[in-house]
Structures are given as structure tokens and as C-alpha cells.
C-alpha positions in Angstrom: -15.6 -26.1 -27.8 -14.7 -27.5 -24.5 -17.7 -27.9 -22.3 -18.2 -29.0 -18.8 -20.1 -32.4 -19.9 -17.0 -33.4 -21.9 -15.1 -32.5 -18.6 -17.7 -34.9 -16.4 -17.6 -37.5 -19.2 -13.4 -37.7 -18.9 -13.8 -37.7 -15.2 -16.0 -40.3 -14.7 -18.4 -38.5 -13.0 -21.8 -36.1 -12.8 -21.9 -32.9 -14.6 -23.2 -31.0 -10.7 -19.8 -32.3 -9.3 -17.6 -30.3 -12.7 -20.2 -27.6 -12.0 -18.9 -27.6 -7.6 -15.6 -27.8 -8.0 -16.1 -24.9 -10.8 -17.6 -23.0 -8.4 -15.1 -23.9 -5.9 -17.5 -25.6 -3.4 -15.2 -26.7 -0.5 -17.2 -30.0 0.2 -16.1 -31.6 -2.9 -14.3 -34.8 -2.1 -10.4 -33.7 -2.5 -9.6 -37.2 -4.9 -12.4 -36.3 -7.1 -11.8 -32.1 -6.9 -8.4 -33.2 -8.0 -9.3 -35.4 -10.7 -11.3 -32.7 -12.2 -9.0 -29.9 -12.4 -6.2 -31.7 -13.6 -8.9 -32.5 -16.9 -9.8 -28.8 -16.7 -6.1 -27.9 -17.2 -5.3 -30.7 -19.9 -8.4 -29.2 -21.9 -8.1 -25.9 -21.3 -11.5 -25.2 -20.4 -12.3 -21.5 -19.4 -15.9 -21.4 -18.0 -18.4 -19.2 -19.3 -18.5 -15.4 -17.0 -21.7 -14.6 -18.3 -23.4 -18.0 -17.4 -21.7 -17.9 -14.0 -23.5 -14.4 -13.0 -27.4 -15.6 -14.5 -26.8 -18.9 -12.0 -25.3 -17.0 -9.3 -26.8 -13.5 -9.9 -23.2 -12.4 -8.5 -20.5 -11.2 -11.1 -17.5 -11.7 -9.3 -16.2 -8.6 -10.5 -14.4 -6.1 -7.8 -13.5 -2.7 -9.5 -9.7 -1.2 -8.6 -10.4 3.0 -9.3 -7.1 3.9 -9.1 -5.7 7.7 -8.8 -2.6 7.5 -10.4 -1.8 4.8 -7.8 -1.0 2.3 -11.1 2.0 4.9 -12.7 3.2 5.3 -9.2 6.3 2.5 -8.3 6.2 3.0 -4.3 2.5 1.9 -4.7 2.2 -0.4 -7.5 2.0 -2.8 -4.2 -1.4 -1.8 -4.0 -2.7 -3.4 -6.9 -0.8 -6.3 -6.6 -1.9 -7.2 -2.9 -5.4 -6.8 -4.5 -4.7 -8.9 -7.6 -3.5 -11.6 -5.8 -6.1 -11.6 -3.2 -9.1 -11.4 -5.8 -7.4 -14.7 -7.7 -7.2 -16.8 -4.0 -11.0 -15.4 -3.8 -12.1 -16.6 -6.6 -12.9 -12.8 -7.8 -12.0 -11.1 -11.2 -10.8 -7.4 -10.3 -11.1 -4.7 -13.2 -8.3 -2.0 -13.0 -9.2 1.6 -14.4 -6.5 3.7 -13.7 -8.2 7.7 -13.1 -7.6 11.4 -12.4 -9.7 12.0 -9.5 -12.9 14.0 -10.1 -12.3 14.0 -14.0 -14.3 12.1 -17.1 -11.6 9.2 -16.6 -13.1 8.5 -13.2 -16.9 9.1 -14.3 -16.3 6.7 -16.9 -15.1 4.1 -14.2 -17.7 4.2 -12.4 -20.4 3.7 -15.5 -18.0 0.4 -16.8 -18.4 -1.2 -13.4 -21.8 -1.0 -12.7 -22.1 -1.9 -16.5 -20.8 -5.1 -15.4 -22.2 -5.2 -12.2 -19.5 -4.9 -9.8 -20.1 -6.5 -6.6 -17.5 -3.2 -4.5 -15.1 -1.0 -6.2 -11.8 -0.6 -3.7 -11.0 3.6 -4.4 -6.9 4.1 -4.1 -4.9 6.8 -3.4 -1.0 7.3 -4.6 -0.3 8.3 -0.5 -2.2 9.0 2.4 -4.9 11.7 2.4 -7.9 12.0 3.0 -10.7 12.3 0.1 -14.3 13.5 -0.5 -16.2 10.5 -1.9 -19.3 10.3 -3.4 -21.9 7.7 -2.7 -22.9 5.4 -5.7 -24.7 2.5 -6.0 -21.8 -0.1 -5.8 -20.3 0.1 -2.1 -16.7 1.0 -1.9 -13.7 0.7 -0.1 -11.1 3.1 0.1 -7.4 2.5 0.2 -4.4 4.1 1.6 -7.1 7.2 2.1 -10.2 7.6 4.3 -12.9 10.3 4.3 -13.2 12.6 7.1 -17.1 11.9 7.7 -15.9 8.4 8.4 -19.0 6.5 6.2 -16.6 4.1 4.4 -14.0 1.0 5.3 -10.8 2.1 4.6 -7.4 0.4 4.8 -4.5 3.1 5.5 -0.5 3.1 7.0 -0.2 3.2 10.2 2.3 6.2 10.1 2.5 7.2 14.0 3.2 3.9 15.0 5.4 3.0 11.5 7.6 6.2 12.8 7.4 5.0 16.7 8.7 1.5 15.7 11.6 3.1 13.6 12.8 5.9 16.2 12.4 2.9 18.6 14.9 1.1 17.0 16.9 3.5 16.1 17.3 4.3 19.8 17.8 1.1 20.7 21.2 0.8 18.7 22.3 4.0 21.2 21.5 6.5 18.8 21.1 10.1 21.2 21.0 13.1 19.1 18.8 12.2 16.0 16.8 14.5 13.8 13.6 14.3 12.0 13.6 16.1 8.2 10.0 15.6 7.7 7.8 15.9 4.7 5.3 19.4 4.3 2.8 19.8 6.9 0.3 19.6 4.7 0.9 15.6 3.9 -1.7 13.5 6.3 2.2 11.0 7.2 3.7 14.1 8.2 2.6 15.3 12.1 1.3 11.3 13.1 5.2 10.6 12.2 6.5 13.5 13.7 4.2 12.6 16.7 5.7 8.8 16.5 9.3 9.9 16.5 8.6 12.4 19.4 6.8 9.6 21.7 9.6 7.1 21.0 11.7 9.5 22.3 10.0 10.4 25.6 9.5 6.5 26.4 13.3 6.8 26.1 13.8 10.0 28.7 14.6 11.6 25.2 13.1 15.0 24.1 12.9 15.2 20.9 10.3 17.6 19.9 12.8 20.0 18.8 14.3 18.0 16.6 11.8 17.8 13.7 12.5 19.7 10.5 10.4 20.2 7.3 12.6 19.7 4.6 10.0 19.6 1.6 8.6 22.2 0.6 6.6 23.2 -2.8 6.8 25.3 -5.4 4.8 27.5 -7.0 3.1 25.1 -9.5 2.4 22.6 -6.1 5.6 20.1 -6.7 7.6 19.0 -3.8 11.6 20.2 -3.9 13.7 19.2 -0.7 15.7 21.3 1.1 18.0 18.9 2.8 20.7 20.6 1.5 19.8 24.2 3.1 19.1 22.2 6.6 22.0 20.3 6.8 24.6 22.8 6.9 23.8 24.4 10.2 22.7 21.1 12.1 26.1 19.3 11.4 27.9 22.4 12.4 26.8 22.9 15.5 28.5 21.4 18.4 26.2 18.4 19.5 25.7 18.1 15.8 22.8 14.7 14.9 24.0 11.2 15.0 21.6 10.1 13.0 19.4 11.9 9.9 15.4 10.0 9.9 14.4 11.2 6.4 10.1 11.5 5.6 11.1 9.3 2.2 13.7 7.6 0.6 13.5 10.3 -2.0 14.5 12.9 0.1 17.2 10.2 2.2 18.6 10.7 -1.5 18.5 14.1 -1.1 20.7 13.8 2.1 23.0 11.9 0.8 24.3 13.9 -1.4 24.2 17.1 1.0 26.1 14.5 3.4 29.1 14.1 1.1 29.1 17.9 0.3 29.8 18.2 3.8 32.5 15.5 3.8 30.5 12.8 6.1 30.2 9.1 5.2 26.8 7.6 5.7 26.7 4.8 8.0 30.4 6.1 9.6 29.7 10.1 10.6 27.0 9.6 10.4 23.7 7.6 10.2 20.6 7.7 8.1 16.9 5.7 7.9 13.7 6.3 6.2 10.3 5.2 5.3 9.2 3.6 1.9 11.5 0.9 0.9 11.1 2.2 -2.9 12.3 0.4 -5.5 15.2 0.9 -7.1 16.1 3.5 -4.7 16.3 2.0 -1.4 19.0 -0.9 -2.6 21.3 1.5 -4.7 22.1 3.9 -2.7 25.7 3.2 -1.4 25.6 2.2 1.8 22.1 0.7 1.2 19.3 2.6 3.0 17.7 1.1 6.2 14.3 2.1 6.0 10.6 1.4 7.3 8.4 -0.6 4.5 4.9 1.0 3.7 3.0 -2.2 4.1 1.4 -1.5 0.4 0.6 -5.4 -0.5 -0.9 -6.1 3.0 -3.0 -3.0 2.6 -4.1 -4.1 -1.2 -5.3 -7.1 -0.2 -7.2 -6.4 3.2 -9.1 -3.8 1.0 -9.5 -6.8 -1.3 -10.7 -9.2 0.9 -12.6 -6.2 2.8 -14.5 -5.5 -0.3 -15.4 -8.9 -1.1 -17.2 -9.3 2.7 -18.3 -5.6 3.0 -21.2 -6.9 5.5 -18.4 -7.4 8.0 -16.5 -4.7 7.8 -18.3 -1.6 9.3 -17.1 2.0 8.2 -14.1 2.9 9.8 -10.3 3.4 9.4 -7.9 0.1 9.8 -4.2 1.3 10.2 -1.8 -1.3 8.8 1.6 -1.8 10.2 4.7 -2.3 7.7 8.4 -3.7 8.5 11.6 -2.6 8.8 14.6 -3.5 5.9 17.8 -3.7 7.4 20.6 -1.8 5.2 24.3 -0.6 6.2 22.7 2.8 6.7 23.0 3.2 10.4 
């Protein structure tokens, strides 16, 4: 067994020195922190967890809750902004991956204080807001807040995500575009619709009659989109839209196909964005779809790095800013 006074003995130096750059202590000399790693990698020496938390009386360990947010592709992001984040902190992150308000989650919540989680981040598949309750580890929520406002929590900035979009959009002389929004009932939906709106009136533009809902549910709660009803009329009329802004790629889908029912080329008739960026979506769809990125890795790891300094970062919502992919869309 690989120890750390092997480790001193190889590098020709005291056993507190292994011990600091172990414990990543920034005033190691950089010659000797070097010397000592590169031994740590030849041996493969993993140090002991357990010892680390009785010298420390910290584990290291941030919990990930996640609801659904891990089977979910346009979020995965979220775990791996907070993956990478804990390994540049020094942190170990446990993922459970929960239904919200179930056994799954209560049994979460008993493994991490069982290890003695220093914060658990709480993650949502999309924005909404959440009833939380207090335990004993403080949390952080992600890509969802709580409307008494008692937690830190990292969310999209979807009114100005939609502002920035229309903004360009507008820019490139686009004058008659429509919004096809998601349900009313999606937190995104009326800050976008508000973003889209105001890009247009900084423009002289009024555009408050051009927002749509084109997803609506069913009876068992699932979305189904109704691009194909809307279309239709709105290309058929005589100022008919020069460009389609679609609530998610899934439903930018959705329109094109109701677009080539209709005859019209995307990115020729007629022009089309969105928001998500999602994976494999986004790229395949011929022409590619422009659309606005959710910023999912920034926001994993600023809950990461939130939870790991909780002292300075007060309760309150942070609204995170994403990035627009150019495609041949519009």
C-alpha cells in the first residue's frame, strides 16, 4: 500500500509538504508541488477520504439532487458544469438522480447527510419554480428558485435570452416575425414573450400581437404542438411572417415540417430561430437551426462553485445569460 511517507521518501522531502500539496495548499513552492505530483501519479496513490474529513472535519462532498435533470439531454449540461467545477475545487460531488417529493428523493437527502455533505445543489429539468424544504445541509437550487426567495439559486435568463435573439433577428431586417410560444403555464414562456415584445418596441416595432401559444397539453399533462394548426392562417394572410421564433427546438421541428406542407423552404420563404441548442436536434435539421443556447454548463457550475462558498452568496435569484449558435436558418 502506497502511503504518503513513501511519497515524501521518493521526493526528497517532509511528510507535511506531501500532506500540502495533498491538500492543495497554494503556498507550496511550484518546483517542489511539481515534484510531488508527478510521484503521486507514477505510484498511483489515492489518499485516504475518510482520514481527509477527521483532519479537516470537512467532507468535501457537494450532493447533486437531481429531478430527472440526469435522463434529460437539453440538461445533462447541468451536471457536467457541476462535475467539472467540483474537480477544479478540489470537491467530490454525489449525483442521485430523484422524482421530486417521492422515497427516491427522501432517500437522497438521508445518504448525504450520512456522508456529511457540506451543500446539496437541487436541479430542475427546466425553469420553475419549486417548494423546498429546509434541512440541515444548506442548498442551492438550479435552473429553479422558490417563490419565498430563502435560497441561492442559479436560473436562465429567459427575458433577456429572448430580447438578445429578437434583437438580432431584427437587426438582419427581419419586419414581420412571430412568436409560437410554449404554454403559459411554463415560467420561460411570458419573460420571453416579454423579451421578444421589448426588442421590438426599442425597434419602433409592435409586436405584442404577434405571440402565439403553440403547445398545448393533453389530458394526461404532456405537451403536443400545434404548429401545424397555426401556421396555416399566418402564412396565408397577406403580410404573412418573415420569420417563425419557435419556444424550443422541439417545436422549431414541429415547424419545419408544417413549413414544407405549405411548400416554403426554411432559410429561403422563410426564416426560423429558437432557443435550446439541443443535441442532436439543432445540427440535423436541414438547413441547420439558428438558435439561442440555454447556458446549462455556466449555470451548473456557478451553482457549483455557489454551493461550495454559500457564506457569500446570499438568497436570491442569479439569471444567467446563454449565446447564440449561428445556423443557415435565417
Amino acid at each position: 500500500m502506497i502511503t504518503q511517507r513513501e511519497i515524501a521518501r521518493r521526493a526528497r522531502t517532509s511528510l507535511k509538504t506531501v500532506s500540502r500539496v495533498i491538500n492543495r495548499d497554494p503556498l507550496v513552492n511550484a518546483e517542489t508541488r511539481a515534484r510531488i505530483e508527478a510521484i503521486i501519479g507514477e505510484l498511483g496513490y489515492t489518499p485516504s477520504q475518510a482520514a481527509r474529513m477527521m483532519r479537516s472535519q470537512k467532507s468535501n462532498v457537494i450532493g447533486f439532487i437531481s429531478d430527472r435533470v440526469a435522463t434529460t439531454s437539453s440538461s445533462i449540461e447541468l451536471i457536467r458544469g457541476a462535475q467539472d467545477a467540483a474537480w477544479k475545487a478540489g470537491k467530490q460531488m454525489m449525483l442521485f438522480n430523484v422524482e421530486r417529493n417521492s422515497e427516491t428523493e427522501r432517500h437522497a437527502e438521508e445518504q448525504l447527510a450520512a456522508f456529511r455533505a457540506e451543500a446539496v445543489i437541487y436541479a430542475t429539468p427546466y425553469h420553475q419554480s419549486v417548494d423546498r424544504t429546509a434541512t440541515r445541509i444548506p442548498c442551492v437550487l438550479l435552473n429553479c428558485f422558490d417563490a419565498v426567495g430563502g435560497y441561492h439559486a442559479i436560473v436562465p435568463d429567459d427575458y433577456r435570452l429572448a430580447y438578445e435573439l429578437t434583437s438580432i433577428i431584427l437587426d438582419r431586417s427581419y419586419r414581420r416575425p412571430v412568436f409560437l410560444n410554449l404554454p403559459e403555464d411554463i415560467v420561460a414562456a411570458p419573460l420571453r414573450a416579454r423579451g421578444f415584445v421589448e426588442a421590438g418596441a426599442a425597434r419602433g416595432l409592435d409586436l405584442s400581437g404577434a405571440v402565439h401559444t403553440a403547445v398545448v397539453r393533453d389530458s394526461a399533462g404532456a405537451p403536443v404542438f400545434i404548429a401545424d394548426h397555426i401556421l396555416p392562417g399566418l402564412m396565408a394572410a397577406a403580410a404573412r411572417p418573415d420569420l417563425i421564433l419557435c419556444g424550443q427546438d422541439m417545436l422549431a421541428m414541429n415547424v419545419y415540417f408544417a413549413l414544407a406542407d405549405l411548400g416554403l423552404k426554411v432559410g429561403q420563404d422563410v426564416g426560423v430561430a429558437s432557443f435550446d441548442n439541443l443535441h442532436p436536434i439543432a445540427k440535423m435539421l436541414q438547413p441547420g437551426l439558428s438558435t439561442m443556447a440555454l447556458p446549462y454548463y455556466e449555470m451548473g457550475a456557478a451553482a457549483m462553485f455557489a454551493a461550495i462558498e454559500l457564506d457569500t452568496h446570499p438568497p436570491g435569484i442569479v439569471r444567467v445569460s446563454g449565446r447564440f449558435v449561428e445556423r443557415a436558418s435565417f
